[in-house]
VEXDREN-2710 file (C-alpha; in Angstrom, 1 decimal):
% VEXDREN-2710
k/r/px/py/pz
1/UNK/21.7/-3.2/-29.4
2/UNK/19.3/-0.3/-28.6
3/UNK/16.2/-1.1/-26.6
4/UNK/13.5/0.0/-28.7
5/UNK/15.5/-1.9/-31.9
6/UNK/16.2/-5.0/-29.7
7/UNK/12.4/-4.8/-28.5
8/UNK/11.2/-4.6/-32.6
9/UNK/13.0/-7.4/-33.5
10/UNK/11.6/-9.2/-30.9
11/UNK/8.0/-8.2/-31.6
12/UNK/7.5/-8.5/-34.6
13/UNK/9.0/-11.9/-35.4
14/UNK/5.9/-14.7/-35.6
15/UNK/5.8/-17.3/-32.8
16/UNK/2.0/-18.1/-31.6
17/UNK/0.9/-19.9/-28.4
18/UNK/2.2/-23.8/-30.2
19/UNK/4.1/-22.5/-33.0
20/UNK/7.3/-20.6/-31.7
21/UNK/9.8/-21.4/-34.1
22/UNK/9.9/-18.3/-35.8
23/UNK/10.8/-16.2/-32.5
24/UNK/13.0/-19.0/-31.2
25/UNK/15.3/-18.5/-34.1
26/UNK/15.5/-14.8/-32.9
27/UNK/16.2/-15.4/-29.2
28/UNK/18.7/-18.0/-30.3
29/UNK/20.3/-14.8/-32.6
30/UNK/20.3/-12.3/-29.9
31/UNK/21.4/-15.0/-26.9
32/UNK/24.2/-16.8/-28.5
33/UNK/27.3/-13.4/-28.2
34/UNK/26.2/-13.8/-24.2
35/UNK/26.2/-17.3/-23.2
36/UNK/28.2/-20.6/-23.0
37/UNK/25.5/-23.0/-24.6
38/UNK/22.5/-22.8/-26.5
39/UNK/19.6/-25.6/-25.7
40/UNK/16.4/-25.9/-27.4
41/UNK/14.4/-28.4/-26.3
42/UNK/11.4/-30.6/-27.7
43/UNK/8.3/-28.5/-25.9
44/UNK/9.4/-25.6/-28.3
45/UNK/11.5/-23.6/-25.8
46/UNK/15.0/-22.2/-25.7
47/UNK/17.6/-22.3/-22.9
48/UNK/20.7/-20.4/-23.0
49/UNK/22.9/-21.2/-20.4
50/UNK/25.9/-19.0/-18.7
51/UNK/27.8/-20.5/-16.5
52/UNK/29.0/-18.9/-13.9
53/UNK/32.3/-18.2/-11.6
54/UNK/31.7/-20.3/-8.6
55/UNK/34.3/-23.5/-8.6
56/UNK/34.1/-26.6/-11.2
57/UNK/34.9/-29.2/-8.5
58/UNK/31.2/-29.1/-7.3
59/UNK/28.0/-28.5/-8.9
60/UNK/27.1/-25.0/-8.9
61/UNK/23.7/-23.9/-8.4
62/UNK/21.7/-22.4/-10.9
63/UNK/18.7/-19.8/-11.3
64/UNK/16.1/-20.4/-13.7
65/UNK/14.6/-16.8/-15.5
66/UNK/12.0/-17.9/-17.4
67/UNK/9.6/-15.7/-19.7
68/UNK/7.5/-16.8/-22.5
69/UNK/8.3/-16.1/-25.9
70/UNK/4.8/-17.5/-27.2
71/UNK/2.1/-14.6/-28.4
72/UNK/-1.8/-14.5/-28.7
73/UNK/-3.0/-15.8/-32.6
74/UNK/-5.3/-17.4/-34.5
75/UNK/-5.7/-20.7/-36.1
76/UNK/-7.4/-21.7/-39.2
77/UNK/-10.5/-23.4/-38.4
78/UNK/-12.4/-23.6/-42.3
79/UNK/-11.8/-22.8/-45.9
80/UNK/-15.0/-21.7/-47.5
81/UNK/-15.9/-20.4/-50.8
82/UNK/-18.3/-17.9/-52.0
83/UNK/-18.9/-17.0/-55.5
84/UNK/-15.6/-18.4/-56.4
85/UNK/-13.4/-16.5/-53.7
86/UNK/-12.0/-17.7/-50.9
87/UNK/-12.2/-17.0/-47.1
88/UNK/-10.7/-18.4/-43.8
89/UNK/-12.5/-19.2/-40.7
90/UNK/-10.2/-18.7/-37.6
91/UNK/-10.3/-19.6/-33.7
92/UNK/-8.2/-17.6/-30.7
93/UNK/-5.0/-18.7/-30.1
94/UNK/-4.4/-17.6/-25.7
95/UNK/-6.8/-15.0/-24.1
96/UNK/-7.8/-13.5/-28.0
97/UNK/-10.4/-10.4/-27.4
98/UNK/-12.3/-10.9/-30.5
99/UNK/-13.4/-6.8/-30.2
100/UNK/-10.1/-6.3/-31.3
101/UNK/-10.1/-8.3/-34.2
102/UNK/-12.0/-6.0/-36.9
103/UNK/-9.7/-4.2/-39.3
104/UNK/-6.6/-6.3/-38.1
105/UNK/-3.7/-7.0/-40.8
106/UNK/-2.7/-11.0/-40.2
107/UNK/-0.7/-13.2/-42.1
108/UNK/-1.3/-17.3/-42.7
109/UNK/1.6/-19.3/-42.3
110/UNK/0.6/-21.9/-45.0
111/UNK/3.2/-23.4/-47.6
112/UNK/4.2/-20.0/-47.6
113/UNK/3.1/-16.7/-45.9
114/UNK/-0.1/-14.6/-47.3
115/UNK/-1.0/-11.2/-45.7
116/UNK/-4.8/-11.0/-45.7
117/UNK/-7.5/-8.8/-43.3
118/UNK/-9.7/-9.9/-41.0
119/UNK/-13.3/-8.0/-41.6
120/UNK/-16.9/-8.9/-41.5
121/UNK/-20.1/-7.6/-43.1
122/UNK/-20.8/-4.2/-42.7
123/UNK/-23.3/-3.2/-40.0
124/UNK/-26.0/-1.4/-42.4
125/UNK/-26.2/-4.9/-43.8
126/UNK/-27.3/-6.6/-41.4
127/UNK/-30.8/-7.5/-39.7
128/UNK/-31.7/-5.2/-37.3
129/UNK/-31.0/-7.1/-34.4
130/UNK/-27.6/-8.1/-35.1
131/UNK/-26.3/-4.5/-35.6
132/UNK/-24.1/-3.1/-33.0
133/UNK/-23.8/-6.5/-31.3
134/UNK/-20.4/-8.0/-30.4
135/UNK/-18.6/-10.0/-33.3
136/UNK/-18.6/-13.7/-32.7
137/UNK/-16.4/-16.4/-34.5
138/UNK/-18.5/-17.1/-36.6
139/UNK/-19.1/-13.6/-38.2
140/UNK/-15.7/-13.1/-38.6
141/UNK/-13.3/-13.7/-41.7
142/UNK/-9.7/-13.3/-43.2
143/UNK/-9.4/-12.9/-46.6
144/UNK/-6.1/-12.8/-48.5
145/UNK/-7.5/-11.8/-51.7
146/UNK/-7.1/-15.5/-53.4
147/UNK/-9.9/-17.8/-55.6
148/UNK/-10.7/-20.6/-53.5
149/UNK/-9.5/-23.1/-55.6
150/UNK/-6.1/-21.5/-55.2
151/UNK/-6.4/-20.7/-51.3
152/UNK/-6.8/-24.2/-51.2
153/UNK/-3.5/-25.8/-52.4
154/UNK/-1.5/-23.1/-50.2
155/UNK/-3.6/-22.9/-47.1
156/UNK/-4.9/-26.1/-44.6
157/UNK/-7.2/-26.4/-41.5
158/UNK/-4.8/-25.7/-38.7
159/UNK/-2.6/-23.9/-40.0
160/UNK/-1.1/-20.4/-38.0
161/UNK/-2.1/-17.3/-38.1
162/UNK/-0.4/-14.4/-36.6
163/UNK/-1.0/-10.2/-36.6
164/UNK/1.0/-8.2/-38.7
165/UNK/1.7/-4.5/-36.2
166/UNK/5.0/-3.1/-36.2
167/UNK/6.4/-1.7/-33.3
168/UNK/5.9/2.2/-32.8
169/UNK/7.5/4.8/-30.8
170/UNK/4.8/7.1/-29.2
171/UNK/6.1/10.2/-26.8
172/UNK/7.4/10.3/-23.3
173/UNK/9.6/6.7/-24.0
174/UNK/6.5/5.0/-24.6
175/UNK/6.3/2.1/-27.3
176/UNK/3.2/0.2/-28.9
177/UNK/2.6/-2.7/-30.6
178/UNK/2.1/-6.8/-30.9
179/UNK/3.5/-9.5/-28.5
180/UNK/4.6/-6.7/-25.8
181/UNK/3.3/-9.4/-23.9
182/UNK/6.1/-11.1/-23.2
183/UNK/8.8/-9.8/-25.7
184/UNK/9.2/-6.8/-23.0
185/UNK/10.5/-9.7/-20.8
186/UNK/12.4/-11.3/-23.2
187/UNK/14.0/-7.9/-24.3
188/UNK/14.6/-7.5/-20.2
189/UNK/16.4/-11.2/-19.6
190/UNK/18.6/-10.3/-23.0
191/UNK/19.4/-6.8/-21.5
192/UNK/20.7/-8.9/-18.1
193/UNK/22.7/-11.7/-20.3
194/UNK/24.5/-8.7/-21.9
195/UNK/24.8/-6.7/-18.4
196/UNK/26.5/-9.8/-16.8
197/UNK/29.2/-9.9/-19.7
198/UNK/30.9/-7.4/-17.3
199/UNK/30.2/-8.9/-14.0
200/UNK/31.6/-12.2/-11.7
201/UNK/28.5/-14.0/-10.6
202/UNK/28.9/-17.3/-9.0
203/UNK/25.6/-19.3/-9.6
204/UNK/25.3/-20.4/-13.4
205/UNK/22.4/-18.7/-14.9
206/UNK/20.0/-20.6/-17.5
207/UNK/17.9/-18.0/-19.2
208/UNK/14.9/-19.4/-21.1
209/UNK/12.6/-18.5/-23.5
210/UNK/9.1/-20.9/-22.8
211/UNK/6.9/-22.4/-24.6
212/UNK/2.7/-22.3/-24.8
213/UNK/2.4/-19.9/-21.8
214/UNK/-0.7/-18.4/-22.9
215/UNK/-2.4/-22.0/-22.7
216/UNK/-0.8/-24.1/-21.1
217/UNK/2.9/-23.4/-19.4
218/UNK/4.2/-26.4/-21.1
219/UNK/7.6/-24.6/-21.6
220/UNK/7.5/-23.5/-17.7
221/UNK/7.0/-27.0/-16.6
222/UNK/9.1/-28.6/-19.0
223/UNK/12.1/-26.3/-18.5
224/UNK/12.0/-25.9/-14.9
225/UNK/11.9/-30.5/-14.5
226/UNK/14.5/-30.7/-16.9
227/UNK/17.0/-28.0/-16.0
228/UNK/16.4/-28.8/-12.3
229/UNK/17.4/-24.8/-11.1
230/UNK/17.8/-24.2/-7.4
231/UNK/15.7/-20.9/-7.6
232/UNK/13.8/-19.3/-10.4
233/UNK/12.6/-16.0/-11.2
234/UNK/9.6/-15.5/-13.4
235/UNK/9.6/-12.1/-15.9
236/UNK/6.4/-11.5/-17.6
237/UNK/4.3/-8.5/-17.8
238/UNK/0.8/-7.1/-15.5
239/UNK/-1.7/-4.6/-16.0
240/UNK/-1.2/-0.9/-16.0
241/UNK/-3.5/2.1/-14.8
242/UNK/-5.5/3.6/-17.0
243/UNK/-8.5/4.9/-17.7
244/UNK/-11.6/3.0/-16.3
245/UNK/-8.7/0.7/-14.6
246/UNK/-9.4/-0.4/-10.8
247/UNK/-6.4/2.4/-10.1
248/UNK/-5.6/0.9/-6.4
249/UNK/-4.8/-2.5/-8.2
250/UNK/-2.7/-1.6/-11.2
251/UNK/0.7/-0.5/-11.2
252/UNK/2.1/2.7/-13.4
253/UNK/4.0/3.0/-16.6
254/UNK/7.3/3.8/-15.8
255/UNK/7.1/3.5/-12.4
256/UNK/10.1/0.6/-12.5
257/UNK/9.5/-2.9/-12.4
258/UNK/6.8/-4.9/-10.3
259/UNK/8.0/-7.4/-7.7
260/UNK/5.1/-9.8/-7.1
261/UNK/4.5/-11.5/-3.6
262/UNK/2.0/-14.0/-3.4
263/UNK/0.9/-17.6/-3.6
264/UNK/3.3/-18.3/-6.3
265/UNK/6.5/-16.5/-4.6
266/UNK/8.6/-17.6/-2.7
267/UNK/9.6/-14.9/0.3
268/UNK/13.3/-15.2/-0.1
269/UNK/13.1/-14.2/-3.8
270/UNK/10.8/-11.4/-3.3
271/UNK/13.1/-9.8/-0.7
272/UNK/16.4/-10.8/-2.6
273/UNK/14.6/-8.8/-5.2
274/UNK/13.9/-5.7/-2.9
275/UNK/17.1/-6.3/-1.4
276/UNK/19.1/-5.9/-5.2
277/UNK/16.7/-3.0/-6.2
278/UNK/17.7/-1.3/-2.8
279/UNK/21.4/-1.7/-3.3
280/UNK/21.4/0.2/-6.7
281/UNK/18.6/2.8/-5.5
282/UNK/16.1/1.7/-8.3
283/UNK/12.3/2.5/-7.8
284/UNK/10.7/-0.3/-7.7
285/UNK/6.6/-1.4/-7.3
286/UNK/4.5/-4.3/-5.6
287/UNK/1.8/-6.3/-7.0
288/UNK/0.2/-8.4/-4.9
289/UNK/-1.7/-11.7/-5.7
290/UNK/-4.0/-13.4/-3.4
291/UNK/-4.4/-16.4/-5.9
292/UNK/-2.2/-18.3/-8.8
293/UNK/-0.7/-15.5/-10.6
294/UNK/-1.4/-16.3/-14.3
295/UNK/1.9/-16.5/-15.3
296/UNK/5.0/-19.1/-15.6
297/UNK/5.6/-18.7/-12.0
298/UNK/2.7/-21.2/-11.4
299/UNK/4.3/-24.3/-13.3
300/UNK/7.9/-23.3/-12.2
301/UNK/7.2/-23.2/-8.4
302/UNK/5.9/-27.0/-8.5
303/UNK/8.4/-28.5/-10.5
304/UNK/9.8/-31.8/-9.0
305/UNK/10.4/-31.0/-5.3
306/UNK/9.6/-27.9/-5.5
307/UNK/11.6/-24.3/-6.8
308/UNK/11.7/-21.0/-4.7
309/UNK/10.5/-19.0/-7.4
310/UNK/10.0/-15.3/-7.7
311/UNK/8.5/-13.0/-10.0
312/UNK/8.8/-9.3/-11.8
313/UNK/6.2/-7.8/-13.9
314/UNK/6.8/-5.0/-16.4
315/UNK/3.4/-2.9/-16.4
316/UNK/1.4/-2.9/-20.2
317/UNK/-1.5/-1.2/-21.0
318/UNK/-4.0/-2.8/-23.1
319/UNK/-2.9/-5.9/-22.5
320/UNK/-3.6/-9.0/-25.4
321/UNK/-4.3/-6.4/-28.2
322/UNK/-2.4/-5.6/-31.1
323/UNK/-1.6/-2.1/-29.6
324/UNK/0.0/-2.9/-26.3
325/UNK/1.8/-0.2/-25.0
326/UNK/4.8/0.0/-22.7
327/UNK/7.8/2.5/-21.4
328/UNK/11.3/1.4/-22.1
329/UNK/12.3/2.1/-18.8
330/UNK/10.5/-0.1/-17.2
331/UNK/12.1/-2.5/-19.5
332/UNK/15.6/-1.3/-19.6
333/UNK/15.6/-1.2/-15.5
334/UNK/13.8/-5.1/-15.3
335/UNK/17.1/-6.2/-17.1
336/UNK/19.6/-4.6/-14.7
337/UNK/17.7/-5.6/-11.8
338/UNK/17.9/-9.4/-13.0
339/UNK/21.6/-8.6/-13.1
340/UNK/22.1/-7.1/-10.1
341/UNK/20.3/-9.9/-8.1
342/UNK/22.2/-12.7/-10.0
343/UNK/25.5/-10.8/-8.9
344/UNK/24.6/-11.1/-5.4
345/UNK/23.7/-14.3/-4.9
346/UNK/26.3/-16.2/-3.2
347/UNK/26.7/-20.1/-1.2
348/UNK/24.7/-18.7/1.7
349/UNK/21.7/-18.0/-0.8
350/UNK/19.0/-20.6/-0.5
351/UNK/20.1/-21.7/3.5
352/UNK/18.9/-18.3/4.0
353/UNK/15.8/-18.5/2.0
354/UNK/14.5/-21.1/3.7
355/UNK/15.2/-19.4/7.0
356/UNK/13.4/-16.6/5.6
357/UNK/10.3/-18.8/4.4
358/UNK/10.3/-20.3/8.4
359/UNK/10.4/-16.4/10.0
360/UNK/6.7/-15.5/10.9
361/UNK/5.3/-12.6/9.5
362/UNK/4.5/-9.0/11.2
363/UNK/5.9/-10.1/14.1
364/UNK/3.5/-12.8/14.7
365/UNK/3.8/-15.3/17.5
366/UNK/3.7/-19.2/17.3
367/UNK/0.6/-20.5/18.2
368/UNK/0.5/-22.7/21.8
369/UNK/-1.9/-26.0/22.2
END
């Protein structure tokens, strides 16, 4: 399938931070042609496993790639009524930016699905010290247009809410839309399953969507005990230059995919990664993280005894909007990165990690009593 349709289909199915059945059923859809078994599991992720080449006799050893499937959303929170209509009252779902809110299509998944819009009073209507002030939960509303006595019977405390934003092409191989954060990487491990239809890897290779990243990594810590991987590799996305951006920090659209060092990577996977991107003369760019990075990769790397975990970013403007914008390239050239690495990794792979994690840094000297 064509990136930019693979990446719509993706987007713009439902799955909110606790609620990721909807987007499940679509990873499951686009997995199944590329690997051996499908697994979902009862934290709400999905594990599609490939095995791979290395002899039956044994166990072989597996990589974990992990990226969430879970977007930002809202929940229901009230049902009120004024002058015989009804209105929702909604809490964040994840890192929601409630500036972002005003003017947005959503749809309640109640007994069955209502498209309503999420507004509050106008600002000339207000007292003068409220105007201009930033909108707090409280101010805000979704109405689908419904009596209350009717919103009622379909609609309960609790129930999901997600944003209704299709996916759009801008210029220069940019796209925009919902849940770029982390479809991109889900687009980018489903690009790699399909890549390594056509190539011998020995390690088998257990690709899953997570669950509840955005609040909790439940599918990342759930996955990673369960499927006990011998190395991991996190794909998720990370901020993007732009304007009034720290530009020293931030990596550039288009500019390939992010490897990540830091306190949640493992030094064997980072240069394994380089290493790949090297052998096949892809660009690649560095983000650097002097605390827990935020992502999946925290929840994987502790699992059990502990999983040499690495991690690429795909770079995304406006990051937890309904307008997040990315470049298919960076995308398209994440996926055949993951395949490249998973193609080299042999029975030498993690002895040599651990050497690796052992080898002092900049040429730095044991320390003597």
């Amino acid at each position: 399938m064509e990136t930019f349709a693979l990446l719509k289909k993706l987007t713009e199915a439902p799955g909110p931070t606790g609620n990721e059945s909807g987007i499940a059923a679509v990873v499951e859809e686009l997995w199944r042609p590329f690997v051996d078994q499908i697994v979902a599991d009862r934290a709400g992720s999905l594990a599609g496993i490939k095995y791979g080449s290395g002899p039956d006799e044994r166990p072989r050893p597996s990589i974990l790639l992990a990226a969430h499937q879970d977007e930002l959303g809202l929940m229901v929170s009230h049902i009120i009524e004024y002058d015989g209509n009804g209105f929702l009252r909604v809490l964040g779902l994840g890192g929601v930016d409630r500036r972002q809110l005003l003017g947005q299509v959503a749809v309640v998944h109640g007994l069955r699905p209502l498209t309503g819009v999420l507004g509050v009073l106008p600002d000339s209507y207000l007292p003068a010290k409220k105007r201009g002030q930033s909108v707090t939960w409280d101010d805000l509303v979704l109405d689908v247009g419904l009596p209350f006595d009717q919103l009622r019977t379909l609609v309960s405390v609790g129930d999901f809410v997600t944003f209704r934003q299709p996916l759009r092409q801008l210029q220069n191989g940019r796209v925009t839309g919902k849940a770029l954060d982390n479809r991109a990487s889900i687009t980018a491990v489903t690009i790699c399953l399909e890549q390594l239809q056509g190539r011998q890897h020995l390690w088998d290779v257990v690709a899953v969507a997570t669950s509840q990243e955005e609040e909790t990594y439940l599918g990342a810590y759930t996955s990673a005990y369960s499927r006990r991987p011998d190395a991991a590799i996190v794909i998720d996305v990370t901020h993007a230059k732009g304007p009034g951006a720290n530009e020293s920090e931030l990596n550039e659209l288009g500019g390939g995919p992010v490897l990540d060092i830091g306190v949640n990577v493992h030094p064997g996977l980072y240069k394994a990664l380089r290493d790949a991107a090297k052998a096949i003369e892809m660009t690649v760019q560095t983000g650097v993280h002097g605390r827990a990075s935020g992502t999946d990769a925290y929840a994987v790397q502790v699992s059990r005894e502990g999983i040499p975990t690495g991690l690429v970013s795909i770079p995304l403007r406006y990051m937890h909007t309904m307008v997040e914008t990315a470049d298919l390239v960076d995308i398209e050239r994440t996926g055949r990165l993951l395949a490249e690495v998973i193609a080299r990794l042999d029975d030498t792979f993690l002895s040599g990690i651990k050497e690796e994690l052992m080898r002092p840094r900049n040429n730095a000297k044991p320390m003597k009593d």
